[in-house]
C-alpha positions in Angstrom: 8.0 25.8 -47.6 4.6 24.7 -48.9 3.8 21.5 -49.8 3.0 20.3 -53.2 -0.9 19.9 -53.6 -2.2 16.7 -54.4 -4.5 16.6 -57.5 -4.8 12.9 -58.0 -4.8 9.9 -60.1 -4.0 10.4 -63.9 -2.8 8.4 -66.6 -1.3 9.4 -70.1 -3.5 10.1 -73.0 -3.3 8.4 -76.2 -1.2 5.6 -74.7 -0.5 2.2 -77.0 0.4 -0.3 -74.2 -0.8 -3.9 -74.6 -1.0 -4.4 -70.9 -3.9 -1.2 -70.9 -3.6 1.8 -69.0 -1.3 2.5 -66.5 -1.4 5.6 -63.7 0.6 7.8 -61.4 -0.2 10.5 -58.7 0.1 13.7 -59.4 0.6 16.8 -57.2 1.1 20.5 -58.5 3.9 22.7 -56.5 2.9 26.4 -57.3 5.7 27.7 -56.4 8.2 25.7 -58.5 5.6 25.9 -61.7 6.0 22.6 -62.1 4.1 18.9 -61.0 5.6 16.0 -59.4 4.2 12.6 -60.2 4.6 8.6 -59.1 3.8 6.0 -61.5 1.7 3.1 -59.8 1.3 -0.6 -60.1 -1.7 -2.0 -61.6 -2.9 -2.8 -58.1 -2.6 0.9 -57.3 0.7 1.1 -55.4 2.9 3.4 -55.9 6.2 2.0 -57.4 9.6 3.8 -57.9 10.6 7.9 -56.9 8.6 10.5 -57.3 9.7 12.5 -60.4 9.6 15.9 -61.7 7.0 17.0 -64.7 6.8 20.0 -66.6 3.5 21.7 -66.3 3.2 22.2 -70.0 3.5 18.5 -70.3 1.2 17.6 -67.8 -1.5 19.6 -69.0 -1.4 18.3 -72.5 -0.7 14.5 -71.9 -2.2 13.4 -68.5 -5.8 12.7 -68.0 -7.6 13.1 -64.7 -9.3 9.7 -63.9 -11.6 10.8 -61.4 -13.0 7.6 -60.5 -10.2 6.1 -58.6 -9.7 7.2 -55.5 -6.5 5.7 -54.1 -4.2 8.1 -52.0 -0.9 8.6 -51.3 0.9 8.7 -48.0 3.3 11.3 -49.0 3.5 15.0 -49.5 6.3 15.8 -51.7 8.2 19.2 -52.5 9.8 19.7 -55.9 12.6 21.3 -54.3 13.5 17.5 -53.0 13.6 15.9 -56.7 15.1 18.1 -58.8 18.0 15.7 -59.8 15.4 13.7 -60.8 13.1 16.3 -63.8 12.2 14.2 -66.7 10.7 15.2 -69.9 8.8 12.5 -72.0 8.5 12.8 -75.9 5.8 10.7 -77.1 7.4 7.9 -78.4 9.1 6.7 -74.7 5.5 7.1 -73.0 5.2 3.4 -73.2 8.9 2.9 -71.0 7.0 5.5 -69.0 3.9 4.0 -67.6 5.0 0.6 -68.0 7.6 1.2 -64.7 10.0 3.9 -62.7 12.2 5.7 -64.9 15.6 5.5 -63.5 18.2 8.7 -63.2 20.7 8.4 -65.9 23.9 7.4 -64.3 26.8 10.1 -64.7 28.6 10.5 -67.5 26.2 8.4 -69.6 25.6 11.7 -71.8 28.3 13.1 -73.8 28.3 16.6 -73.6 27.9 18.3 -76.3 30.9 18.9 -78.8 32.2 23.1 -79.8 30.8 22.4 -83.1 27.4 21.0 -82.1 27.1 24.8 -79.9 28.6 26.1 -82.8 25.8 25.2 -85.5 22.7 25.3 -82.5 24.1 29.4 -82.1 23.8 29.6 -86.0 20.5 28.1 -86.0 18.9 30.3 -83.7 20.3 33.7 -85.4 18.7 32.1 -88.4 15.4 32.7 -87.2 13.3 35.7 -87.1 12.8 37.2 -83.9 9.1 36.9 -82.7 6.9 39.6 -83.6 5.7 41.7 -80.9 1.9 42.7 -80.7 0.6 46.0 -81.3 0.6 48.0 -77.9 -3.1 47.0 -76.8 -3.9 44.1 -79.0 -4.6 40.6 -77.8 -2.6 37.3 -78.4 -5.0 35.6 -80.5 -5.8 32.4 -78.2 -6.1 28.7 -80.4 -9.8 27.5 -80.3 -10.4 24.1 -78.9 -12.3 21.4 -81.0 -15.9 21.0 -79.0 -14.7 17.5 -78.1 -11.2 18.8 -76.8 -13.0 21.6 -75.2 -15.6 19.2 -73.3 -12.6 16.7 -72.3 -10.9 19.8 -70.5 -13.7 21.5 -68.5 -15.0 17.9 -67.4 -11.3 17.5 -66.3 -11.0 20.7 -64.6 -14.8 20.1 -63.1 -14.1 16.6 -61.5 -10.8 18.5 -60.0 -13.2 21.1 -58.3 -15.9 18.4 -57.5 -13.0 16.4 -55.8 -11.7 19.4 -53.6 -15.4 20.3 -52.7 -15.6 16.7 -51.3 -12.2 17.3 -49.6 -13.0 19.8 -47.8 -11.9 22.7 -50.1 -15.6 24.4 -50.4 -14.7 28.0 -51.2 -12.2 27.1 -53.5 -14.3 24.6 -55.2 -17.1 26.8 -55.4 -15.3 30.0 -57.2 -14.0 26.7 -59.8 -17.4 26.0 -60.4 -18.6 29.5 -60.7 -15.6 29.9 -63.6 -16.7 26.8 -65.5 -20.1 27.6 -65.5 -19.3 31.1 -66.9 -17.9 29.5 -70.2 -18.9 30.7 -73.3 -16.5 31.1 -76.1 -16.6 27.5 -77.7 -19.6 26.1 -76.2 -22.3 24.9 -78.9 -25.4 22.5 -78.6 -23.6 19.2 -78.2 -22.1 20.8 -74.8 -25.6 20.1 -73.4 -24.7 16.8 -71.6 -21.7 18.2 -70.5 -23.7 20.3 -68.3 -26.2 18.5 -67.5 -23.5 15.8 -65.8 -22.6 18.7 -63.9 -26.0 19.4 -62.8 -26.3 15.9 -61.8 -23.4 15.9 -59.8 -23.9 19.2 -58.0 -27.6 17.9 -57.2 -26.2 15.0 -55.6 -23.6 17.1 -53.9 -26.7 19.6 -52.4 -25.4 22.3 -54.6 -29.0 23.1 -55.6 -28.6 26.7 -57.4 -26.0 25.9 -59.3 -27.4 22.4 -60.5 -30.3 24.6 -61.5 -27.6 27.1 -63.7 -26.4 24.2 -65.2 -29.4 22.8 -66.1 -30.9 26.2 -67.4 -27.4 26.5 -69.8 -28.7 22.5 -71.5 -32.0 23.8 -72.1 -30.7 27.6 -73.7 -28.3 25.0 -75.6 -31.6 22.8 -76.3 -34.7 24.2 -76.0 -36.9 21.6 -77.5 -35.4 18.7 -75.2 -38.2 17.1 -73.1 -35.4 15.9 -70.8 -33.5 18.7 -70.1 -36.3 21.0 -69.3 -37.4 17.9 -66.9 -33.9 18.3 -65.4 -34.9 22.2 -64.1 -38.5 21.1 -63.1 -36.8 18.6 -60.8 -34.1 20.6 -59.2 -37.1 24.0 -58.8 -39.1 20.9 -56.9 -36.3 19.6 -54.9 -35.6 23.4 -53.5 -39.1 24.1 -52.9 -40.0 26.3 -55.8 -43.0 24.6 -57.3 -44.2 27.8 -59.4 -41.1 27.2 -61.9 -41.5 23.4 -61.3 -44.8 23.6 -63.0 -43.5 25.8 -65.7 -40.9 23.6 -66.4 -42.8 20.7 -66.7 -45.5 21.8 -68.6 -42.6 22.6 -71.2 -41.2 19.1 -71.3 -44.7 17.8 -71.3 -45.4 20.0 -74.4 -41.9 19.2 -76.4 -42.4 15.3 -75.2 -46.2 14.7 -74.0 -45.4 11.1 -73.0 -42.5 11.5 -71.1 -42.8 9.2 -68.5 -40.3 10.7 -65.8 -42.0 14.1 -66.4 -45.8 12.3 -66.2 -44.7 11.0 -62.7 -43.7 14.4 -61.3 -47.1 16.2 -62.2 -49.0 12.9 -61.1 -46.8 13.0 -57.4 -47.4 16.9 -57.6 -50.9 16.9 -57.9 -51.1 14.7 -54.9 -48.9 16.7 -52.6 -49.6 19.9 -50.5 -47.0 22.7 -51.0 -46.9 22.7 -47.1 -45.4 19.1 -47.4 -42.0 19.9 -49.3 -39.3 21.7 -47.6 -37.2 23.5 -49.8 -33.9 22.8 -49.8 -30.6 25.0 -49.1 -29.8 27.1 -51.5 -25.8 27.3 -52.2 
């Protein structure tokens, strides 16, 4: 049986703890549909059992924290802790990342009484029966807020940036391709948002698609000097100076005393095309 993967450190969103934020590992078992997760001491360690999550609350209340990069020494399957399945309302997420959450000892619950089944069965004839869709018509899907929509494709990016890193190149590149086919909900304030991504890739060697994300920022904001800098840059890193010029002239034009873009055309004007390798193109 497969292991559960490992998708790393993330703490609990929206959490009101005096002593600040707390964290745990996470790793996701595909084949149970469901995570398993370890809270850890401030210092990183992991402290108490692993525990079962359910995947619908994971995605809604944990928070990737892509900056910390301590590891486990542990692969975990879900089959191994499913005495130990927890589901955490809101109001216990404090008693949740302030320390292990211990199994409830038996017989601590009373089970429920004929009456209590009684009224739960009356409560649920009460209610309508969902309302199938036409044959062929979509499940209209809710629309994220911008903000919401930013926080969750940054999230899924530093996922994909982390298993490119890892070793996990093919996977992390058909990830990248997704996220940088976005559209529905993506409006002008998005531009940083992919221009972080371009960054990153850039640093990473991922040269085209730094350049796609930097194109998507200047299609959100044409008239930003700094964004159309952005694809001069990457065209000069990978050898294409034609576009480099282009570019730069544009940012030049929207912002003529850009100093970053000055520099380029200055360094340009000195080099020989012969000079500049360009670089790999992923």
């Amino acid at each position: 049986m497969a292991k559960a993967q490992f998708l790393g450190v993330y703490s609990l969103r929206s959490t009101k703890n005096a002593s600040g934020k707390r964290y745990c590992f996470v790793w996701q078992d595909n084949a149970a549909k469901t995570c398993v997760f370890q809270c850890l001491t401030p210092d990183m360690k992991p402290t108490g059992k692993p525990m079962l999550l359910p995947l619908e609350q994971f995605r809604r209340d944990f928070t990737l924290e892509p900056g910390i990069s301590a590891m486990p020494d542990i692969d975990p399957l879900a089959a191994d802790y499913r005495g130990t399945a927890v589901s955490v309302p809101i109001s216990d997420k404090a008693r949740l990342i302030s320390g292990p959450i211990q199994k409830p000892a038996a017989g601590s619950f009373a089970s429920p009484s004929p009456r209590s089944r009684a009224e739960k069965q009356a409560s649920r004839e009460e209610q309508p029966a969902p309302r199938k869709p036409a044959p062929g018509a979509e499940q209209a899907q809710p629309h994220l807020a911008p903000e919401e929509l930013d926080k969750s494709i940054r999230s899924e990016f530093a996922l994909s940036l982390m298993r490119f890193k890892r070793g996990n190149k093919e996977g992390a590149l058909q990830d990248f391709e997704r996220l940088l086919a976005v559209e529905d909900g993506i409006v002008p304030a998005h531009k940083h948002m992919f221009t972080d991504f371009g960054i990153d890739l850039r640093k990473s060697k991922l040269y085209t698609l730094a350049s796609r994300c930097f194109q998507r920022a200047v299609n959100l904001s044409p008239n930003d000097g700094h964004a159309l800098f952005n694809l001069a840059r990457i065209y000069y890193e990978m050898g294409n100076f034609d576009k480099s010029v282009q570019y730069l002239d544009a940012a030049l034009d929207k912002e003529p005393g850009l100093k970053c873009a000055l520099r380029l055309k200055m360094h340009m004007r000195g080099d020989t095309p012969g000079a500049v390798r360009g670089k790999k193109q992923l």
